[in-house]
DRENDO-1510 file (C-alpha; in Angstrom, 1 decimal, always signed):
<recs>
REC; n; res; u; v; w
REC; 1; UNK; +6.0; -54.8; -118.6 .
REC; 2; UNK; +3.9; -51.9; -119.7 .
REC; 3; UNK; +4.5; -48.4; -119.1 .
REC; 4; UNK; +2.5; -47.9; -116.0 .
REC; 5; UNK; +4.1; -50.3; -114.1 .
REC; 6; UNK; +7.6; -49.0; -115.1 .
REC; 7; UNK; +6.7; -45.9; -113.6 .
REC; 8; UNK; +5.4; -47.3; -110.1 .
REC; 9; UNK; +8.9; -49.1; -109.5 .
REC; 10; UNK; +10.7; -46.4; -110.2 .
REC; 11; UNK; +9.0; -44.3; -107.8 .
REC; 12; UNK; +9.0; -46.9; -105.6 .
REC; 13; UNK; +12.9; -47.4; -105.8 .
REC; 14; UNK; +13.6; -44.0; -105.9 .
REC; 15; UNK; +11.6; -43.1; -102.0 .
REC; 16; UNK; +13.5; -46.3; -100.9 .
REC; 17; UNK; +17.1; -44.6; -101.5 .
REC; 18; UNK; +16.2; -41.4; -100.1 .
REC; 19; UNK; +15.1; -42.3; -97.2 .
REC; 20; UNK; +17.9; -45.1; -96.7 .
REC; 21; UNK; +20.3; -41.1; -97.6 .
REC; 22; UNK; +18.5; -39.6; -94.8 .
REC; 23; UNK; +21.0; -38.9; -91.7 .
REC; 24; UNK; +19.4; -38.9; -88.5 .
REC; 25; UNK; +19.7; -36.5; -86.0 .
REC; 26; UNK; +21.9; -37.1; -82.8 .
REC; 27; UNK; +19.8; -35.5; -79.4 .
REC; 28; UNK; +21.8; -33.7; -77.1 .
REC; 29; UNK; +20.7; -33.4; -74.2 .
REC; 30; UNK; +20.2; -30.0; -72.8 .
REC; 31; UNK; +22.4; -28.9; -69.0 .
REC; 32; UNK; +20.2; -29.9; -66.2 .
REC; 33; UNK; +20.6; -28.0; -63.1 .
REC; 34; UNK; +22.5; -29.9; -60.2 .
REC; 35; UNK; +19.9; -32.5; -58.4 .
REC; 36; UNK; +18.4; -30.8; -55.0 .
REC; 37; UNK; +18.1; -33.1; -52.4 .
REC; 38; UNK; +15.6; -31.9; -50.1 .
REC; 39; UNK; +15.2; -33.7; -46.5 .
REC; 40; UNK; +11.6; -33.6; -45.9 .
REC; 41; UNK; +12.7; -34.5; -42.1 .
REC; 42; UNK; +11.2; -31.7; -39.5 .
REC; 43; UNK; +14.1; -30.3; -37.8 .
REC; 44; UNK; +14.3; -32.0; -34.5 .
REC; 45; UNK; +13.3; -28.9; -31.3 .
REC; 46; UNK; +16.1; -28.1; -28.8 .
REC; 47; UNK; +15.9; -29.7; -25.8 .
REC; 48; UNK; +15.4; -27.0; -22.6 .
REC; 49; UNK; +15.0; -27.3; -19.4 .
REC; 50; UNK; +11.1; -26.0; -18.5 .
REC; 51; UNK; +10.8; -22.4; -17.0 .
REC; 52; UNK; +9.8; -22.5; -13.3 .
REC; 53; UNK; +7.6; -20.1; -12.5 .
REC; 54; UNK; +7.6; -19.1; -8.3 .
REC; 55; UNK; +4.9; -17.9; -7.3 .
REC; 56; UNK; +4.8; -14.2; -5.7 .
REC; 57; UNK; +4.0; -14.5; -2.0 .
REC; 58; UNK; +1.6; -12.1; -1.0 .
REC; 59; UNK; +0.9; -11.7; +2.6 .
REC; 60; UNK; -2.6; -11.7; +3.2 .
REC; 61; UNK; -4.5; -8.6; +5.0 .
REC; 62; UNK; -5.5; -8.4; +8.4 .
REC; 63; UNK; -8.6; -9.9; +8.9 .
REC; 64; UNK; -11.7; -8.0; +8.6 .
REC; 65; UNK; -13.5; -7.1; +11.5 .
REC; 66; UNK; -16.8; -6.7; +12.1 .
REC; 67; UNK; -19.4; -6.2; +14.7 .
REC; 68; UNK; -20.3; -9.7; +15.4 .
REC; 69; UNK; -16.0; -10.7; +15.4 .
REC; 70; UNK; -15.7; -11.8; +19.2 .
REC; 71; UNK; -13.9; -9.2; +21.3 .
REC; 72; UNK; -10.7; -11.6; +22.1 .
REC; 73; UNK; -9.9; -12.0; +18.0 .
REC; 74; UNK; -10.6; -8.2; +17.4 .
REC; 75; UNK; -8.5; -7.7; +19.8 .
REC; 76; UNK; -5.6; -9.9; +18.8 .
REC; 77; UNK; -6.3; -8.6; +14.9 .
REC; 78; UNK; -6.1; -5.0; +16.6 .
REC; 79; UNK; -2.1; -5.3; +18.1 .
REC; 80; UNK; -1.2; -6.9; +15.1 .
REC; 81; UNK; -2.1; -4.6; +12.7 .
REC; 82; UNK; -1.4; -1.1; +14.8 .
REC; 83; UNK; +1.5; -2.2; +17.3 .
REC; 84; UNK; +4.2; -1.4; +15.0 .
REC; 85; UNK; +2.4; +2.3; +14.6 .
REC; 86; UNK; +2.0; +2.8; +18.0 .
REC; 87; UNK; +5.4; +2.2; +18.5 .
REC; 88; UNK; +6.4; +4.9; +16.1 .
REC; 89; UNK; +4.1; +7.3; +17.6 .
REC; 90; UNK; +5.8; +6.8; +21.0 .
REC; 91; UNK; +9.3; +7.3; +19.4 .
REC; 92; UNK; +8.5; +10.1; +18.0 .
REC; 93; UNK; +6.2; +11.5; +20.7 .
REC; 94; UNK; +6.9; +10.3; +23.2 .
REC; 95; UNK; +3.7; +8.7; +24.4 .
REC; 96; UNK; +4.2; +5.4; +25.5 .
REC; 97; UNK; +3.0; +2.8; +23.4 .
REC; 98; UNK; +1.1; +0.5; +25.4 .
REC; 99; UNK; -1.4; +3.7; +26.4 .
REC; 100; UNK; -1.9; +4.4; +22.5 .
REC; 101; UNK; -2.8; +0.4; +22.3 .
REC; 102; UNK; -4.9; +0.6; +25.3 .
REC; 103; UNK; -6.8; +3.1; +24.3 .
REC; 104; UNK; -7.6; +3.0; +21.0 .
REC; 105; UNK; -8.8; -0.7; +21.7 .
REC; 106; UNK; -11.1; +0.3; +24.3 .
REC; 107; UNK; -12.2; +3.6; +22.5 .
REC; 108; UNK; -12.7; +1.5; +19.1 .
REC; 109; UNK; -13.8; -1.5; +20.6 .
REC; 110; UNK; -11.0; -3.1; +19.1 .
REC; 111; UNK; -11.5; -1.9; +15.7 .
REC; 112; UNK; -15.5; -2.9; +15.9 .
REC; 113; UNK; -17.3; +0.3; +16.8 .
REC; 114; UNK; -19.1; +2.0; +13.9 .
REC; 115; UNK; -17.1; +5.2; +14.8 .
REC; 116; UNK; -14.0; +3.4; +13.6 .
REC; 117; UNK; -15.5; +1.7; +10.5 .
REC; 118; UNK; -17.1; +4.4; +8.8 .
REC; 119; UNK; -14.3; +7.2; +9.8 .
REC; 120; UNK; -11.2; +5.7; +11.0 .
REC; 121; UNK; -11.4; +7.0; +13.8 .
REC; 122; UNK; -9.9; +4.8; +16.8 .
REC; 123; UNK; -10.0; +7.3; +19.5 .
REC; 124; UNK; -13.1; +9.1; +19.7 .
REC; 125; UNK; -11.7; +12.6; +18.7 .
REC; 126; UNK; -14.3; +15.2; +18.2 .
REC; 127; UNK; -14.3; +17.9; +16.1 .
REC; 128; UNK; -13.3; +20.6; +18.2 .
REC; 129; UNK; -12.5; +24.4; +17.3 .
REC; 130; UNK; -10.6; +25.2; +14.1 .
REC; 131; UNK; -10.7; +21.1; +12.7 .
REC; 132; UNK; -10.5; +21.6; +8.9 .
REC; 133; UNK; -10.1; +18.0; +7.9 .
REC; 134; UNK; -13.0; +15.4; +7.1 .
REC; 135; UNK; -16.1; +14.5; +9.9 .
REC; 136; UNK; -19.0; +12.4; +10.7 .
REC; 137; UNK; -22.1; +12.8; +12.7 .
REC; 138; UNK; -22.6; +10.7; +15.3 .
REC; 139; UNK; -24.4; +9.7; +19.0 .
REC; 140; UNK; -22.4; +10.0; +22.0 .
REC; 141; UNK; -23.0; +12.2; +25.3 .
REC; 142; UNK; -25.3; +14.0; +22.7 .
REC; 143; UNK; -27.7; +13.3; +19.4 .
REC; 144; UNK; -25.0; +13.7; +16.4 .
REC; 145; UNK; -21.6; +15.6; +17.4 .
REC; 146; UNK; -19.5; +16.0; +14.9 .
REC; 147; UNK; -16.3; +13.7; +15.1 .
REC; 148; UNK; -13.1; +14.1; +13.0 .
REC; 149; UNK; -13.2; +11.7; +10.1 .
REC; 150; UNK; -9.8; +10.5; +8.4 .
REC; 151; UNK; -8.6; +8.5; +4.9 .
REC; 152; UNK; -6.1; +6.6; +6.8 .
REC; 153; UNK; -5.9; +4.7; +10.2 .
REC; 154; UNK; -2.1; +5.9; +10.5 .
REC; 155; UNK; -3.5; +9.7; +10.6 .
REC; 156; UNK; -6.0; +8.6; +13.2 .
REC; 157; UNK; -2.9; +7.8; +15.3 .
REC; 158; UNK; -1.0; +10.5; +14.6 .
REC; 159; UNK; -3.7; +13.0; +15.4 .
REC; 160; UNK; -4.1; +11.3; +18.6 .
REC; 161; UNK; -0.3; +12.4; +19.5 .
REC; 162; UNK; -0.7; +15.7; +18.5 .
REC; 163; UNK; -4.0; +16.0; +20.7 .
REC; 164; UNK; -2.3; +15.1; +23.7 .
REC; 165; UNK; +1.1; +16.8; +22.7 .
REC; 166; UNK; -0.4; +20.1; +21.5 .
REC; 167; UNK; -3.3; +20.8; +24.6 .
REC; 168; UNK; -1.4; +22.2; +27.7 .
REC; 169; UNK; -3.7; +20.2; +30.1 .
REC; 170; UNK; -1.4; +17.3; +29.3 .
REC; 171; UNK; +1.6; +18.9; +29.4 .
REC; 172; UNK; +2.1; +16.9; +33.2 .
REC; 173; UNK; +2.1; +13.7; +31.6 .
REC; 174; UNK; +5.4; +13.8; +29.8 .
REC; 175; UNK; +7.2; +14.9; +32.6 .
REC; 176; UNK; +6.2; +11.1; +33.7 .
REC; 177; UNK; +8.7; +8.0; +32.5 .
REC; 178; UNK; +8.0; +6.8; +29.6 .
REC; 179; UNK; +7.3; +3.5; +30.8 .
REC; 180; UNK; +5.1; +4.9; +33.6 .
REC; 181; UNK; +2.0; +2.9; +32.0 .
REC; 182; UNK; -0.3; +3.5; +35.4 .
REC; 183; UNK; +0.6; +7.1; +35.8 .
REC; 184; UNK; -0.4; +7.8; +32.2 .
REC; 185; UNK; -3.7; +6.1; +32.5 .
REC; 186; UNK; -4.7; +7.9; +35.8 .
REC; 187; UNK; -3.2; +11.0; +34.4 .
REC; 188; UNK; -5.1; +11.1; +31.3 .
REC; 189; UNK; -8.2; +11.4; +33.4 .
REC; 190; UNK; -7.4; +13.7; +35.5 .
REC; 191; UNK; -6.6; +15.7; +33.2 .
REC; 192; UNK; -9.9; +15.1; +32.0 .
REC; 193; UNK; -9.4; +13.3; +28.8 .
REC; 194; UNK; -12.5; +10.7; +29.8 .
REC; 195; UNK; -15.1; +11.4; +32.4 .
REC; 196; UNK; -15.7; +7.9; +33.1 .
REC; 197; UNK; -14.5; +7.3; +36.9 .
REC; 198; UNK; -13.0; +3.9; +36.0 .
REC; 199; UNK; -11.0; +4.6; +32.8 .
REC; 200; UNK; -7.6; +4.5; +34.4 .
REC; 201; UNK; -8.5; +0.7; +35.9 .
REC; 202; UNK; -9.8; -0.1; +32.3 .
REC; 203; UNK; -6.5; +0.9; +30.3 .
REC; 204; UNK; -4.8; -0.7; +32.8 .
REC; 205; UNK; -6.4; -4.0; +33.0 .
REC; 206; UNK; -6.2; -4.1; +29.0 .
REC; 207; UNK; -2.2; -3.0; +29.1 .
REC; 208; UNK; -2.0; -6.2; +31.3 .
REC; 209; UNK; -4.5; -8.8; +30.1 .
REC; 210; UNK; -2.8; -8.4; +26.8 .
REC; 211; UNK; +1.1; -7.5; +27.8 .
REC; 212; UNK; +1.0; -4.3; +26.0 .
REC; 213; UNK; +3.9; -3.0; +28.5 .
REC; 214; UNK; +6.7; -5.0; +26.2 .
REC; 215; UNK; +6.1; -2.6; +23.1 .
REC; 216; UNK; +7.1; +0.2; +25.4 .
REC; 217; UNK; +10.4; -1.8; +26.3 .
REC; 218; UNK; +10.7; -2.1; +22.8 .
REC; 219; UNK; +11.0; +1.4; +22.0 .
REC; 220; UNK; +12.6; +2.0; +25.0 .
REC; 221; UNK; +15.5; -0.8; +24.0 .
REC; 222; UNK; +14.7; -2.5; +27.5 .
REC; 223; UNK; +14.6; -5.7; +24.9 .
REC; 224; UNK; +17.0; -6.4; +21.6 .
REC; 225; UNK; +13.4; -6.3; +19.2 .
REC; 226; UNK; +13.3; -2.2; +18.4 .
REC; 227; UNK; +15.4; +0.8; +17.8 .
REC; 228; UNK; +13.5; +3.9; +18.1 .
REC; 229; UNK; +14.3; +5.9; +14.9 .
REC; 230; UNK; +16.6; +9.3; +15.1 .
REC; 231; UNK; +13.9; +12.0; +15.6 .
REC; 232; UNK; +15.1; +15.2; +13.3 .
REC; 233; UNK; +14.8; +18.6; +13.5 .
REC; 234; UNK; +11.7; +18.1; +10.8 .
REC; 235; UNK; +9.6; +15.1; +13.0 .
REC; 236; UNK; +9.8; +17.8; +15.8 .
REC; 237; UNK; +7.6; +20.1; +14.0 .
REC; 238; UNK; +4.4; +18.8; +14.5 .
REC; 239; UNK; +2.2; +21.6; +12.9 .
REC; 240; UNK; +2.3; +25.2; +11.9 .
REC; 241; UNK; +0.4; +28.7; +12.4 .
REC; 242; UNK; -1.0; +30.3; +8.8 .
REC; 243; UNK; +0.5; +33.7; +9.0 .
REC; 244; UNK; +0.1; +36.4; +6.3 .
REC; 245; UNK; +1.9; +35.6; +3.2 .
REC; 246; UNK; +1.8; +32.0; +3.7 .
REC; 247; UNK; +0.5; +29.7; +1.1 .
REC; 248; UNK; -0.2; +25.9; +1.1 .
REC; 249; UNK; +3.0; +25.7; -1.5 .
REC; 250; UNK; +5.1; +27.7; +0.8 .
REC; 251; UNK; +4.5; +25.8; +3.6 .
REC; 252; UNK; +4.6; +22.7; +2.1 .
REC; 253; UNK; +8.2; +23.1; +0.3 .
REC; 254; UNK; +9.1; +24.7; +4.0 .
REC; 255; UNK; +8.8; +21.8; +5.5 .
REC; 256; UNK; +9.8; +19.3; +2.8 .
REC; 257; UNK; +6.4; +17.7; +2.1 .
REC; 258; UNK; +4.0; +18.2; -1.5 .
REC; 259; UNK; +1.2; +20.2; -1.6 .
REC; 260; UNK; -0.7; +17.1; -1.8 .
REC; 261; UNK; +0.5; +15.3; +1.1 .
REC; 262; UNK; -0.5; +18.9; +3.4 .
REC; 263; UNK; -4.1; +19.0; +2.0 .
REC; 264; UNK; -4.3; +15.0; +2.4 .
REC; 265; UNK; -3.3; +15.5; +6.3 .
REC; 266; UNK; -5.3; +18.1; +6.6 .
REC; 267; UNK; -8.4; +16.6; +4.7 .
REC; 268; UNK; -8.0; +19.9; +2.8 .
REC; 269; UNK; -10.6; +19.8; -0.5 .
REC; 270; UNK; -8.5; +23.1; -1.9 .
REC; 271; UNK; -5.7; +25.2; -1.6 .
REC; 272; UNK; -7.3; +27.6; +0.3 .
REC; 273; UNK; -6.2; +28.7; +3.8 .
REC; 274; UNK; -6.7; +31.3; +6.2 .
REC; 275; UNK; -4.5; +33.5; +8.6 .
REC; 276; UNK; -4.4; +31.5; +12.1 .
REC; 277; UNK; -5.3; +28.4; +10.8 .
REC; 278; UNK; -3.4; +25.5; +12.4 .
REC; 279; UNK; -1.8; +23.4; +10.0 .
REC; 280; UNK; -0.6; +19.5; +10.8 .
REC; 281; UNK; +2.3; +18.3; +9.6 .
REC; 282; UNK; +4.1; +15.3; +8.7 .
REC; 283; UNK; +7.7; +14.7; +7.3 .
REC; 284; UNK; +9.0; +12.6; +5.2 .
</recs>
């Protein structure tokens, strides 16, 4: 063997021991964190029983009239909506109710005349002397008189009862019983309230077309429906005299109402008042 080949298998015999020598390494294998099992399952929604929702009961308006509305609905439309303040004008005033009714039907045409749509007016009131509130021009016995205008209806009654309460030419017809529905009508004329010879026979016929005489026996507790409310010491007061000194904040906290309320009543536009200037009032 010559020397070349010597050499190649001894290098060839000397890699083969050293890597037969060679220890191999062990793995370990490194800590794992624990194994999360995660339930990929939506979470089932509680079971509840379904919200019931009432519905509010709203009690519908009177229904509007109008000038074409025939005369027997307006009517019926009319007691229902003002009976009820009718009856507190009479148990406060003591005018009875069925002659309020009566006549602010006839005077209003039942709530149809163009007096009472455009200024709530429901008894034909004119302006007189020393009215501060709101008015409205309009054709009667002459071109355009000035008539009392008010915000409310209610007012429109209550100024009523302190037109007939307040003038001494009426002062008679309380001394008559309050159920005394005939002798009020031919009262109110002769005491020259209307100058039309048959407006007692009209009030009368509509008190008993339309049995307006039970909302008297109402009040009166003739029936079980109505008690007349306890008139106070402040419902007695129906208005007051400006006198020096007097201011609309005065007067007001006097007789327990807020400056707003007086100038509303009033149709006042500002505080301002003047000495001898009648006042209405209303309490609370």
């Amino acid at each position: 063997m010559n020397k070349s080949l010597k050499n190649m298998t001894f290098l060839l015999v000397l890699l083969l021991s050293l890597g037969a020598c060679k220890t191999k390494k062990k793995v370990v294998a490194k800590d794992r964190a624990p194994r999360v099992v995660v339930d990929t399952k939506k979470e089932k929604p509680k079971v509840t029983q379904p919200v019931v929702v009432v519905p509010k009961v709203v009690t519908p308006p009177a229904t509007p009239v109008t000038p074409n509305t025939p005369y027997k609905d307006a009517v019926a439309n009319y007691i229902g909506t003002y009976s009820g303040i009718a009856k507190e004008e009479m148990a406060v005033y003591g005018i009875p109710a069925s002659i309020t009714l009566a006549q602010g039907i006839l005077e209003s045409g039942a709530g149809r005349g163009e007096l009472t749509r455009k200024a709530q007016n429901h008894f034909g009131i004119k302006c007189h002397k020393g009215w501060t509130g709101g008015r409205v021009y309009h054709d009667d016995d002459e071109a355009q008189e000035c008539f009392r205008k008010y915000d409310d209806p209610e007012n429109s009654f209550r100024d009523h009862s302190l037109f007939l309460s307040e003038r001494s030419r009426y002062k008679s017809l309380f001394s008559l019983d309050k159920d005394d529905y005939k002798g009020w009508a031919k009262g109110l004329r002769k005491a020259g309230y209307a100058t039309d010879l048959k407006y007692p026979a009209k009030l009368i016929s509509i008190i008993e077309r339309y049995d307006l005489e039970r909302y008297d026996n109402e009040v009166l507790g003739n029936n079980s429906g109505y008690k007349p409310r306890k008139i106070t010491s402040e419902i007695a007061v129906k208005s007051h005299t400006v006198k020096k000194g007097d201011t609309l904040y005065s007067i007001a906290k006097k007789h327990r109402l807020t400056v707003d309320e007086l100038r509303a009543l009033n149709g006042l536009n500002s505080n301002d008042i003047s000495i001898g200037q009648t006042l209405y009032l209303q309490s609370q």
